[in-house]
N, C-alpha and C positions, 0 to 999 in steps of 0.2 A: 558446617553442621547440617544448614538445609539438604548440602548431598549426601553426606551418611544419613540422613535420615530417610534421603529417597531408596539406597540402596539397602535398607536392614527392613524399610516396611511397605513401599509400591510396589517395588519389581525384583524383588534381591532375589528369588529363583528364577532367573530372567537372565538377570547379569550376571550372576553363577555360571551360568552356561551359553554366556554371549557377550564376552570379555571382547571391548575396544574392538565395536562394528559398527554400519548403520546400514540404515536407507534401504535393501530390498527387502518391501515389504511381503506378508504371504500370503499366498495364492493354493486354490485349489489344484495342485500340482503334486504328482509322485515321483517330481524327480525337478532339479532346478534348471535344466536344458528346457524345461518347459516356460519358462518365463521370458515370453515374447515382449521385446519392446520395436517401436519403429523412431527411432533417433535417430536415422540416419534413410528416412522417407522410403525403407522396406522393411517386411517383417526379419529379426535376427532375433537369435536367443541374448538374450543380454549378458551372459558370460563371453560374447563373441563382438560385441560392441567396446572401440578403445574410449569411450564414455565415462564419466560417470554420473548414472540413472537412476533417479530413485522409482520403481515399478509398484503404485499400491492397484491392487486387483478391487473387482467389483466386490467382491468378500468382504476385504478388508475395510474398504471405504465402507463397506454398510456398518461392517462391525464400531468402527470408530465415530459413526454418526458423522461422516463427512456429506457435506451436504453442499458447501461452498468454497473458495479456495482458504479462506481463514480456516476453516479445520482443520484444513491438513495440517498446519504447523506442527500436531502434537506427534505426525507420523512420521517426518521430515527432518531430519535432525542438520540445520545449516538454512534453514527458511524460517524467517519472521513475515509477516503478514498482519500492517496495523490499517485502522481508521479513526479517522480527528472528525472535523466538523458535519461529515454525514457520510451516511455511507456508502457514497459516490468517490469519497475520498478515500481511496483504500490502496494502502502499498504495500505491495513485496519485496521482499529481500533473500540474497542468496550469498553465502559465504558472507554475509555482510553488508554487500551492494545494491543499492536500490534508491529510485530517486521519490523524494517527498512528493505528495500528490495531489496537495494541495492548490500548485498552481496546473490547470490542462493544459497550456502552452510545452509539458515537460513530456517528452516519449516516458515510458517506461524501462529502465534497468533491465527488468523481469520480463519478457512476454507472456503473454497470453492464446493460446491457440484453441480453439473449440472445433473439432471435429474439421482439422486443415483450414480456419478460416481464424486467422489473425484479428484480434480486441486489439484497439489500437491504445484505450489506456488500463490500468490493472482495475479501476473502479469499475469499467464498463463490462470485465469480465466479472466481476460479483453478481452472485445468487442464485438461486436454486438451481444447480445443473440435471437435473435431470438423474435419471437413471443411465449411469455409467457401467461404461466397459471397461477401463483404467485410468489409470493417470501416470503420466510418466514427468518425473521433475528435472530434466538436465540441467546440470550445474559447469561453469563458466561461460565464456562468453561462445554464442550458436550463430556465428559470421556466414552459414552459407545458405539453409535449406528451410527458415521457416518462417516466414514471410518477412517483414521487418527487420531488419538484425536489433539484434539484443544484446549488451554488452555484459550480465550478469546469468542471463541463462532465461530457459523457456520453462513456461509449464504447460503440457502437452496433453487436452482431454481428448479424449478420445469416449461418445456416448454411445448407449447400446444400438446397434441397426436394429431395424426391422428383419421378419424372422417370415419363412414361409410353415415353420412351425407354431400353429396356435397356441396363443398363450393368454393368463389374463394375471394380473400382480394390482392390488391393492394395502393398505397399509392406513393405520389409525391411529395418531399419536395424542396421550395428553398430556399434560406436566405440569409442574410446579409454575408463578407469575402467570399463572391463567393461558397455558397454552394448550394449543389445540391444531392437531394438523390432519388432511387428509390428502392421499394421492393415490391414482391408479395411472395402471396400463394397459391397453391390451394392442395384439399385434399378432400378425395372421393373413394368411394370403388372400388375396382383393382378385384376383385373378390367376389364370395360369403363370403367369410371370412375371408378376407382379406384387408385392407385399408390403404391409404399412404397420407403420406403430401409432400410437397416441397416448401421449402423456399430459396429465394434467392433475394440479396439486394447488393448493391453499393451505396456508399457516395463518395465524394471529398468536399471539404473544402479547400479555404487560411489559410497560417498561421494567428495565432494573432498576432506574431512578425514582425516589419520590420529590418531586416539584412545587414547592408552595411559590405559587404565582404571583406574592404580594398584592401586586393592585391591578394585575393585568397590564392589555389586555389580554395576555396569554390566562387562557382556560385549564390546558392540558394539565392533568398532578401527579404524570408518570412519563417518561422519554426512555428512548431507546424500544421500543416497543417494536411487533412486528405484526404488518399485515399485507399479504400481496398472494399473488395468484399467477399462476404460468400454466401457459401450455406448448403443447411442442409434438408438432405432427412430424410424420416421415415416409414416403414412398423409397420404394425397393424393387427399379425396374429393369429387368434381366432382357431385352430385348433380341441377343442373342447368346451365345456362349462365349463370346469374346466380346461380349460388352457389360456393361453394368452402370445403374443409373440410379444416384444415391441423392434424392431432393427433403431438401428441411427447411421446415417452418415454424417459428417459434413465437412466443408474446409471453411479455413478463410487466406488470403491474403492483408498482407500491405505494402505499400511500402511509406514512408512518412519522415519528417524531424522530429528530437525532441529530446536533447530540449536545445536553449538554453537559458541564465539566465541573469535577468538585475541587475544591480549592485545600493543597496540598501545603500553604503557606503563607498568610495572611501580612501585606505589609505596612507599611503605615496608613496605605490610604486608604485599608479597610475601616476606620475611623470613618473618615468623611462620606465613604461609600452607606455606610449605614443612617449615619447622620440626614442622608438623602432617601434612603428606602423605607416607604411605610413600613412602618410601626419599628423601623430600626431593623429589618429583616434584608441588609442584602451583601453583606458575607455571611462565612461559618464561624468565622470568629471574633467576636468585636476588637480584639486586640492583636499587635503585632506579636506574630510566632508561629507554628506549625497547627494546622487542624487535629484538634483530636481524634475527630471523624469523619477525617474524609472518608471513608471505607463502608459509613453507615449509607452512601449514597442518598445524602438527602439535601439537597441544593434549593437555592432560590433565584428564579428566573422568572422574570418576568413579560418577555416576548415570545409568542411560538416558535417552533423548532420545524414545524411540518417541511417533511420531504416528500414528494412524489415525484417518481420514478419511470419512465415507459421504455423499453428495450423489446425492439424485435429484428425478426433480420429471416432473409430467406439464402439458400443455398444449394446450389446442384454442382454434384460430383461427379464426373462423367472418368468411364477408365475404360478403355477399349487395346484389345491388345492386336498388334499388326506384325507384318511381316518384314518391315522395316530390321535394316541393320542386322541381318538374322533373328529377328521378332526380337521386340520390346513390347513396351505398355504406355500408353499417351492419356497423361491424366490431365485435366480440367478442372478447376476448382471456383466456380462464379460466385458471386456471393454478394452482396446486397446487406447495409443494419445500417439503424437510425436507434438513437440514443437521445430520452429528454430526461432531464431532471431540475427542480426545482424548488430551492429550500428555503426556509426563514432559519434568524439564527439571532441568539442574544451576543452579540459579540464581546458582552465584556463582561458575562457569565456571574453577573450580579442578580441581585435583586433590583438595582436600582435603575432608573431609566435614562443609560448615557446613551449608547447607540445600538443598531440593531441591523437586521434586514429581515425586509417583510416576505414575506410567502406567496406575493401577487406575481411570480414573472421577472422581476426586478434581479431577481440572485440564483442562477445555476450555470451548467452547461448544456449543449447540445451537442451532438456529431453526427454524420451521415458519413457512409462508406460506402464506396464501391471497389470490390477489389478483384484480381481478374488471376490467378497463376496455372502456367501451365508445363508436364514436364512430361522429357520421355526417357524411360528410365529401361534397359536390358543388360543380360548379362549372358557370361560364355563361362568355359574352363575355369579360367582365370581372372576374367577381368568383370568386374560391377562397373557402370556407369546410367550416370544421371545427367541432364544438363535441360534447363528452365529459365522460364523467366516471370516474374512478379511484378503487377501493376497494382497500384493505390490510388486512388481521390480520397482526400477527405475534407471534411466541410466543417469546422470547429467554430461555435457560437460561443460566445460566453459573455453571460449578463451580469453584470455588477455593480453592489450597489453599497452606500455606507449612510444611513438615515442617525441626524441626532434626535436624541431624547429630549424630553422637560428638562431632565437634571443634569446635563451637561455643561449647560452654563454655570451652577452655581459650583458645581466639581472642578473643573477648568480652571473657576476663577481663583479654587483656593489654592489649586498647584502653580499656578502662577504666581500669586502673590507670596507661595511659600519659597519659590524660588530665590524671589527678590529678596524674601529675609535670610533664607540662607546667605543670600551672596553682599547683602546688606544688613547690620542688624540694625541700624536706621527705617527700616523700612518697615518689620515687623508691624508697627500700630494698622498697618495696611493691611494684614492677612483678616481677610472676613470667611466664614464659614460659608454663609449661603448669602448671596448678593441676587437683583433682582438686573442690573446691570454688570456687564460685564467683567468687571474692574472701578469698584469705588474703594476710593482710601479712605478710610476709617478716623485717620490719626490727622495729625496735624504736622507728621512730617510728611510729604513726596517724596515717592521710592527714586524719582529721577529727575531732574533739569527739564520743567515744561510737561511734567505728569500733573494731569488736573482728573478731578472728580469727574465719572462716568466718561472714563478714558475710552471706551471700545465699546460698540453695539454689541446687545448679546447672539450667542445661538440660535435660531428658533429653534423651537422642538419643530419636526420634520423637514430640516433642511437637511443637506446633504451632496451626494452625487450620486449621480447614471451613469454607468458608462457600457458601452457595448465596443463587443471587439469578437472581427471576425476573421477567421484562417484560414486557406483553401491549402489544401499539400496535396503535393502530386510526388510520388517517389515510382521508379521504374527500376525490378534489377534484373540481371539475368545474371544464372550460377552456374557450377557443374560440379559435382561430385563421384569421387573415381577412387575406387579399390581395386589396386593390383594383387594379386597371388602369387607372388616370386617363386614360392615353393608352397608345398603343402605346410608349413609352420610358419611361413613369414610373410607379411601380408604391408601393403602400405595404401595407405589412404589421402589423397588432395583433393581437397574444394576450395573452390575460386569463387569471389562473389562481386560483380560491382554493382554499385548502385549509386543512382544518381536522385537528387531531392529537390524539389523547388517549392519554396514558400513564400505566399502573399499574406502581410496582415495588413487590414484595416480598423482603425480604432476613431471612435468617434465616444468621448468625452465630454459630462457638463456636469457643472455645479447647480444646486438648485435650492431655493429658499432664503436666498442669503447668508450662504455660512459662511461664504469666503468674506465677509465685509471685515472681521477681525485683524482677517491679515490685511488686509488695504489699508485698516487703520493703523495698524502698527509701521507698517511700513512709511506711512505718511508724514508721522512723526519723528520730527529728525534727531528727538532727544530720544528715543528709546533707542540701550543696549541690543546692537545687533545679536553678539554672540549670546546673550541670556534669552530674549524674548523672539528675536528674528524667525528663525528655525523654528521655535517651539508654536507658535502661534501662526507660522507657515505649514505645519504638514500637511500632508497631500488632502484631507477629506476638507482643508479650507482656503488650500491655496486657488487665488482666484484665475492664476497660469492657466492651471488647469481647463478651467470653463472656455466652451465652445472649440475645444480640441480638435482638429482632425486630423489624420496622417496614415500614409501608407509606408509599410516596410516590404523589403522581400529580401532572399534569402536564399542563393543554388551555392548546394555543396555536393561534391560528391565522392566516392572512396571505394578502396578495392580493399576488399575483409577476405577471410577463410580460413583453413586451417591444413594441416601436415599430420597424420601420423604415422608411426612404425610400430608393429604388433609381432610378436613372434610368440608361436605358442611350444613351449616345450618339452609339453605332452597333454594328452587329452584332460588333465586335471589341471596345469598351470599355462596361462599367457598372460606375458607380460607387455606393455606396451608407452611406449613416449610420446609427445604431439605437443604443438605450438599452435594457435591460434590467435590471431587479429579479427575483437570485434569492433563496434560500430555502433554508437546512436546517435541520429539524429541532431543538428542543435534546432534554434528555433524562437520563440519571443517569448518575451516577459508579458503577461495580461494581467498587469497588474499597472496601478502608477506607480513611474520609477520618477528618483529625484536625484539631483547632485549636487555642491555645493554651486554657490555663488560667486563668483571671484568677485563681483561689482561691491557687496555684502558680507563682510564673513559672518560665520554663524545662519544665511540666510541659505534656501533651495532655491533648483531651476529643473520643472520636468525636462527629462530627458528625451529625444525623440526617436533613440537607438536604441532601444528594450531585447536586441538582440544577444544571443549567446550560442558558443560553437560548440562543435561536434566534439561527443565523449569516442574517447577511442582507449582500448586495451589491449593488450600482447601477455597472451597466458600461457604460460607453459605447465604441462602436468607426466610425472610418470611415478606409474601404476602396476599391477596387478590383479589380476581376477582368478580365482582356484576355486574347483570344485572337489570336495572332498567327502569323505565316506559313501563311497558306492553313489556319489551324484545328488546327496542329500544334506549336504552340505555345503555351502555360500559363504567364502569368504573373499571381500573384496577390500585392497584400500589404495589411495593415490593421493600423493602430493602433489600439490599447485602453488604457482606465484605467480599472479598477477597485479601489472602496473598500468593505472587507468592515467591518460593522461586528459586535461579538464575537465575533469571531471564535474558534473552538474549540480550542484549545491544548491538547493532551495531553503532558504530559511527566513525564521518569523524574526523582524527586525522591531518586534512592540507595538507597531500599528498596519503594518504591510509585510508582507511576502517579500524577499528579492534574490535573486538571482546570481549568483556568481561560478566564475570557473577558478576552480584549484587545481592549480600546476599538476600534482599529483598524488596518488593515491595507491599504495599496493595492498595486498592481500596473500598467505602467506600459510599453509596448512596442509591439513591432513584431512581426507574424506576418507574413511572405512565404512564396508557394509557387512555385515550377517546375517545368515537365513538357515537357521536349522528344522528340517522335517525330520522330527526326532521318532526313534522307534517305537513310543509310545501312540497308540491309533489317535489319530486326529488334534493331537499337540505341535503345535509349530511356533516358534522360539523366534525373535527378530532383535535386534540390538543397532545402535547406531550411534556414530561419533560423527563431528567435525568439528575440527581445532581450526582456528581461523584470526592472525593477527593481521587486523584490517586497520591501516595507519593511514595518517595524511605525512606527504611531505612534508620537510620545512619549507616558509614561504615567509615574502614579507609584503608589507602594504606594497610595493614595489608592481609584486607579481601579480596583483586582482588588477579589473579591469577598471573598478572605482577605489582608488586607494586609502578615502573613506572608510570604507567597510572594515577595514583591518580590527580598529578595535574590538567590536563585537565578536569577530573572526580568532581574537590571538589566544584562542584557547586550543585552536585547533592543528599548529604546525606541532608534529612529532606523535600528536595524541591517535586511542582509539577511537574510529570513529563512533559515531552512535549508532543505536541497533546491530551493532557489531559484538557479539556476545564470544569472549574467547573460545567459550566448550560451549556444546550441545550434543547433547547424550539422547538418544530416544530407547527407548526397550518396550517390545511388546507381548502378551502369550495370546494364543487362538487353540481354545479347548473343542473341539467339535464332532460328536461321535453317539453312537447309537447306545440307549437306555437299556433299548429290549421291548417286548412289548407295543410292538409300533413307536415307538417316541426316540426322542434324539434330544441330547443339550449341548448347551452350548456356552460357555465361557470367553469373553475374552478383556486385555485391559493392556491400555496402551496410556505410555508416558513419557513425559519428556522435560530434562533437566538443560537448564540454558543459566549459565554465569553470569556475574551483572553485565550491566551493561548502560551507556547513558541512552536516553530517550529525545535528547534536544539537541536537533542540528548543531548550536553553538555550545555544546560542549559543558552547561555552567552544571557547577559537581550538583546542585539541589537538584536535578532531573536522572542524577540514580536511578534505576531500577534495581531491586535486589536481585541476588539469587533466586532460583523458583524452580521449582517444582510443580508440573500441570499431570493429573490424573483422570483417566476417563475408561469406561468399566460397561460390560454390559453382562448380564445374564437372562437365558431363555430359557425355554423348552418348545418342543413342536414335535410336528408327527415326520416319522424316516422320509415320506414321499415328500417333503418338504412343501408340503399343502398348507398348512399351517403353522404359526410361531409366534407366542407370547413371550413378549423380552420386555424385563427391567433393565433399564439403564441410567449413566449419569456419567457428566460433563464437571469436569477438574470437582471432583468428586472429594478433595480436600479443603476445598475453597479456597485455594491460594489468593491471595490479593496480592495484587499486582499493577501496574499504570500500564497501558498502551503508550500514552504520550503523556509527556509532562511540557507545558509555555508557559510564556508570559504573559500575564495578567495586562491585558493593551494599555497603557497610559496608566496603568499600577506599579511607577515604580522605577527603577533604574537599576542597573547589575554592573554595567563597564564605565569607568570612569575616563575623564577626557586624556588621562597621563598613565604611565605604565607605574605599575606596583612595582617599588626599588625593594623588597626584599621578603621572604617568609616562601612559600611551595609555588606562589603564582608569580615569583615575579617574573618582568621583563612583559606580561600577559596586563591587559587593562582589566584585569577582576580583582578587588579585595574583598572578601566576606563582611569586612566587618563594613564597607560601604554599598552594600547588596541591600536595597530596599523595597525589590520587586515583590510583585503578589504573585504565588506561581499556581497555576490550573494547572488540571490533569482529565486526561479521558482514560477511566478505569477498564481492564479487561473483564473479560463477562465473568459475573457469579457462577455459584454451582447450580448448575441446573440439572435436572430429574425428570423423570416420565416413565408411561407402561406403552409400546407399541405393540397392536397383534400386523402380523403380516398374513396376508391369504394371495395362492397361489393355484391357477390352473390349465 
């Protein structure tokens, strides 16, 4: 119903006239040969590339208010782009693929490229890009040409150069949640031969959230908020006619709250949790069941959220064209960026005061890059060739930290001693609400043989752990890329890639305050239940293993990636083309504490001191077509792909940690179409877009993981779709743009996109659904012909769709997979039954409808 609804009232003359397309977007172009993309590191017309590319032009991106990579999704039809606990963590996805972002130890699925200089994670490419020349989306895996291989595909910015034609561009935004933006440019020759641009811009933003802080000491009474500032210089040095010399420098500062999450399903321990929060404020709903309003965004948190941010990086692009090989072009790409972030965070998205991390230093990342690639690229009659090589350092910090609260101890004590009465009803006179020691029994029976009154020290409030862990990667490849012309219609295409990786981690680990004393005492005690209390009272934030940890890992792998294709074009309106491809990412460490069982103990842990995990690797095959029709005004393109990833890289939230695992395997399995009509109507152009996409995991069994452990939490996931795997994805867009009369011009345009459900949680549990949805985004203007001026109304998902980005578990709220497999009903043989699902489940909601008036001035 939500799709006829999108088809009869967002875009239905839209998809009238742009039936089962997607992806090129539209450009100021009189003809679609004009639509340059560089996928393959020269300019081609993208009807002439065996690709498939999605091309949004400067235009476009202005029109749809793209501003960051999360925008585009609504242009993109086969890309998701989320963010969880700040928005450093932010991932992409293509046809499905993409690795969770939460831990930095993970490469990215997705690449990142700005202006030929590789983002090594998809967070560190977030945020205001600048004034753009395009964006190009390649989808599947990009094994030869762009810096890092990538096993899901690139996204390829490309920002405006400097111009020896003077210019100047400013822009005034207000909006709705109190925002307010300003940017300018100007850019203009500095010399005979020389020319520079300068860009710089500031937002601020209210959160979407309203925040009652209960007792602090969080202040803040809004999150998600936006406040940051960039600039970004550039020189344009022409030294002679066969050289060019392209230097950038940039800085980007945030300083903002983000994120926290509303509670999408209250479980039992919402009870106790309030029970513990002044004035009874720390769920949304005091009773077990679904929130009524999580959608109202109004949550209770009581630790700050603050994130700040620094990203900057310098870059020169050198291209000199020689005499070499019958002349070619010798390009240089040097590049330099450093990366800080640093956030607080309530992590257990109450009101009440279990655990946290604070905003001093204690909880972010860092990274520094130097990267070095250089390639010589010419061509003859027949033949294109390319052949290069890519260097990387990088320097990966990561601080982390897990602080308790006041009310942890008395939280703790009641799920523990609930435990006991579950597993004993003897024991029940023992469950105390709020204790001031750890574990007092209440009753006058003991839950066990040699359980005595003020069985265990408590928590303090502020104990916890530190831990830091740092990563040096050095990766080296050299590639080549070669187009042969057999004939004037048939063309074949090889690139070769190898590349070699080497990783050092060092991790130095402590416990602090005394929190591991709990588990020493449980331990100590030879009458307490290993398999009930052991484990439970051993996780990692109190295991005293842990404290004073140090160790070193490392890590050389290396691998030959690239790709194959055959193109024949069989006539100047149709070429069709097939290609196979093997990509490539990296593996690498867990930074996180990893745990395994105990054989000395059952039911007990032992950190692990191999936090390692190996390389994702794919084999994609795609074939295609691309046809230009009606006198060249016409874009119709579509290709089928199957790709099979093998270990693929699984990051998922296990209720209080992060971990890591590889599954056997992984295909993907679909349809990518594109359309682009410049219709005969003056300044109307029409774009539509599909991709079908059955993105599955293998069957697997405890057998096949590397901790055989993990299965249960995992057994939802052999045969299933994966998450953010959305079968359909539909986009459609119009761009009305043409002259009034009278000096004026207006302008229309509105772009949408329809995405099938889909689940949002690594482990697959069915309450992290996402519905169907429909996202709308809409602008109208006016302005004068000479494009000097332009006043535009606009608005972002303009229907308010609600929606989650992500939906988890509620940390130590709860339990979803039980210790034995469900014997019968849709889950069995799987460790899930609903009716034993007692978890709290959070959600990070996608952004509201947002609104504004922009003027633009131009000279």
């Amino acid at each position: 119903m939500r799709f006829n609804k999108f088809l009869t009232t967002s875009a239905s003359a839209i998809v009238l006239t742009a039936v089962a397309a997607t992806g090129a977007a539209a450009q100021e172009v009189t003809s679609v040969d004009e639509i340059i993309v560089t996928a393959q590191k020269r300019e081609q017309s993208l009807q002439d590339v065996p690709i498939v590319v999605t091309s949004l032009s400067q235009e476009v991106l202005q029109n749809a208010g793209v501003r960051d990579i999360k925008d585009m999704t609504i242009l993109t039809p086969g890309l998701t782009v989320t963010s969880t606990t700040s928005e450093t963590i932010t991932t992409a996805r293509i046809r499905g693929v993409g690795t969770v972002g939460d831990n930095p130890g993970l490469e990215s699925s997705v690449g990142i490229v700005i202006d030929g200089v590789y983002r090594p994670r998809n967070g560190v490419g977030f945020g205001d890009l600048g004034q753009m020349s395009r964006i190009e989306v390649l989808k599947g895996p990009q094994g030869t040409l762009f810096g890092k291989n990538t096993s899901a595909g690139v996204i390829n910015i490309v920002t405006e150069a400097p111009s020896f034609q003077p210019g100047f561009d400013a822009e005034l935004t207000g909006g709705n949640f109190g925002a307010w933006g300003a940017a300018a440019s100007v850019t203009g020759p500095v010399s005979e031969n020389i020319a520079g641009r300068l860009y710089v811009a500031a937002r601020e933003r209210d959160g979407y959230y309203d925040v009652n802080p209960t007792s602090g000491p969080r202040t803040a009474t809004d999150d998600q908020n936006q406040d940051f500032w960039t600039v970004r210089g550039q020189l344009l040095i022409l030294p002679s006619d066969e050289a060019s010399i392209r230097l950038i420098a940039d800085y980007t500062k945030r300083d903002e709250y983000c994120c926290v999450a509303t509670q999408v399903r209250t479980g039992p321990t919402g009870a106790i949790i309030n029970a513990l929060a002044p004035g009874g404020n720390g769920v949304v709903g005091p009773q077990p069941g679904f929130a009524p309003n999580e959608f109202t965004r109004s949550v209770n948190a009581n630790r700050p959220t603050d994130q700040q941010v620094e990203d900057w990086g310098l870059s020169a692009e050198v291209n000199v064209d020689t005499a070499l090989f019958g002349g070619s072009t010798l390009t240089s790409i040097t590049a330099v960026r450093g990366w800080d972030s640093v956030n607080g965070s309530d992590i257990d998205f109450s009101g009440a005061d279990l655990f946290y991390r604070e905003p001093n230093g204690d909880f972010g990342f860092s990274m520094d890059q130097w990267s070095q690639e250089l390639r010589l690229a010419g061509s003859s009659e027949s033949f294109d060739w390319l052949v290069g090589m890519f260097y990387a350092e990088e320097q990966l910090r990561r601080q982390d930290s897990f602080i308790f609260g006041a009310a942890f101890t008395p939280f703790f004590s009641t799920l523990i001693t609930s435990q006991l009465g579950a597993a004993d009803p003897n024991a029940l006179p023992c469950i105390t609400a709020q204790t001031t020691t750890f574990l007092v029994c209440t009753g006058a029976i003991a839950p066990f043989p040699g359980f005595v009154p003020s069985f265990g020290p408590t928590v303090p409030a502020g104990s916890g752990y530190i831990d830091r862990y740092s990563q040096s990667s050095d990766s080296i490849a050299f590639f080549t890329n070669n187009t042969w012309r057999a004939t004037d219609a048939l063309e074949f295409t090889l690139g070769l890639r190898y590349t070699r990786e080497e990783k050092v981690m060092h991790t130095l680990q402590d416990n602090v305050g005394g929190s591991d004393a709990v588990c020493t005492a449980v331990r100590a005690n030879p009458f307490a239940p290993p398999a009930l209390l052991g484990g439970a009272l051993c996780i990692n934030q109190l295991n005293p293993d842990f404290d004073g940890r140090a160790y070193t890992q490392t890590l050389d792998d290396d691998d030959i990636s690239g790709r194959f294709a055959a193109q024949y074009r069989f006539s100047p309106e149709l070429m069709v083309y097939g290609s196979y491809a093997r990509g490539y990412k990296a593996g690498g460490f867990n930074l996180e504490r990893s745990t395994g069982p105990n054989p000395a103990r059952p039911g007990d842990v032992l950190p692990i001191d191999d936090t390692s995990f190996p390389a994702e690797t794919v084999d994609s095959w795609e074939l295609g077509f691309k046809s230009t029709l009606l006198n060249r005004r016409l874009l119709f393109n579509a290709t089928w792909f199957h790709q099979t990833y093998s270990d693929f890289q699984l990051n998922t939230f296990a209720g209080i940690n992060f971990i890591v695992e590889s599954i056997p395997e992984l295909t993907s399995t679909g349809v990518d179409a594109d359309l682009l009509w410049l219709t005969p109507v003056e300044g109307l152009t029409l774009t539509s877009g599909v991709t079908y996409a059955q993105t599955e995991y293998g069957d697997f069994t405890a057998a096949d993981l590397s901790d055989p452990s993990r299965f249960p939490a995992l057994s939802l996931l052999p045969g299933a779709q994966m998450s953010f795997a959305p079968e359909w994805s539909v986009t459609a867009g119009v761009n009305y743009d043409r002259s009034l009369g009278g000096g004026l011009r207006g302008l229309f345009n509105l772009s949408a996109k329809y995405t099938s459900e889909y689940n949002t949680g690594s482990d697959l549990l069915p309450l992290k659904m996402n519905d169907a949805m429909t996202l709308v985004n809409g602008r109208i203007g006016i302005g004068s012909e000479d494009d000097r001026w332009t006043l535009e109304i606009w608005g972002q998902n303009l229907t308010d769709e609600e929606y989650n980005q992500v939906v988890f578990n509620g940390p130590l709220q709860g339990s979803a997979f039980q210790a034995t497999p469900t014997a019968s009903g849709p889950y069995a043989g799987t460790y899930y039954n609903p009716a034993a699902d007692t978890l709290t489940y959070n959600a990070f909601l996608g952004a509201p409808r947002t609104w504004g008036v922009t003027l633009r001035v131009r000279y």
